[in-house]
N, C-alpha and C positions, 0 to 999 in steps of 0.2 A: 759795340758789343755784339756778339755773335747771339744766335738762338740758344746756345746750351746754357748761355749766361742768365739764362732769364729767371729772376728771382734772385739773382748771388750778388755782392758788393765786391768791387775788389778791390785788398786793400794794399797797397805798393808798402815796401819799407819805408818809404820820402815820408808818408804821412806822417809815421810816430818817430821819427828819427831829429833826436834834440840838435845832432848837427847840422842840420837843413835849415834853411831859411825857410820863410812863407814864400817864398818868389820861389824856390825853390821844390817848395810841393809840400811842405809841412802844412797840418788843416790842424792840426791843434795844439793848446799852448803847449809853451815849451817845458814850465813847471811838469807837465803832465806827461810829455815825449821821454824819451828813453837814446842813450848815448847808441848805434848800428844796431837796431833793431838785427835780428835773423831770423830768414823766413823758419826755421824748427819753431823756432822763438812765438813768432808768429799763431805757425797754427795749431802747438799747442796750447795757446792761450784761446787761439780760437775754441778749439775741442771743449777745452775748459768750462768757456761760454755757454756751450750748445749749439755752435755756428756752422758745424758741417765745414771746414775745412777743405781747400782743393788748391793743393801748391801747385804751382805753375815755374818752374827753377831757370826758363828758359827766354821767357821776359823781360821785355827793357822798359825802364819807365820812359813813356815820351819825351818828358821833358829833357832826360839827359839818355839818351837811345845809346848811344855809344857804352853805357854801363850796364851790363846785366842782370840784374838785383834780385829778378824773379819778384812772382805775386803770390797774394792768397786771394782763391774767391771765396767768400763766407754769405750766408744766408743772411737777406736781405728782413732783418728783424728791427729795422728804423734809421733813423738820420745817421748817413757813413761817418760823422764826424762825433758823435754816440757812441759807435760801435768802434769805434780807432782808439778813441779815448778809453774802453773799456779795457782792449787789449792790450792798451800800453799798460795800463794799469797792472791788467794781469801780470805781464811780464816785469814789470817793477818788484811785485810781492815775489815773485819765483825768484828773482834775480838777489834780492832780501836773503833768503836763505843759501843763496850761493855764496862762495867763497869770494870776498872783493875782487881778490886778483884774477885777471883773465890773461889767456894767452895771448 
């Protein structure tokens, strides 16, 4: 991590993404993950929080570089796998009042 990161989390989609494995970067259960996270998805849940938000669209998660997923960095307000979990959530209750069907 770079100096401007200092103080921020960053959270990859792999985290809250229910179609990932643990091997594959998910940090928490799956009960809790959410079917292709999206970084909008993301960090308006972030905002939501209080997290200060900062999409990065340009991003590859290391583990699979070859895919560019983009991140969010969020303010560093406790254990990343606290605040993933938060977000998914978030995005679960928004996704609630959306219409089931996606394109």
């Amino acid at each position: 991590m770079m100096m401007k990161d200092k103080g921020k989390l960053v959270i990859w989609p792999a985290y809250i993404d229910q179609t990932k494995s643990r091997s594959s970067g998910r940090i928490i259960s799956r009960k809790n993950a959410i079917k292709e996270p999206h970084l909008n998805e993301i960090k308006e849940a972030a905002k939501q929080l209080g997290l200060n938000p900062e999409v990065e669209p340009e991003k590859a998660y290391p583990k699979s570089w070859w895919e560019v997923s983009g991140r969010v960095l969020v303010d560093d307000k406790g254990p990343k796998s606290v605040i993933a979990k938060q977000i998914a959530l978030a995005i679960k209750k928004k996704r609630g009042q959306e219409v089931p069907s996606r394109p």
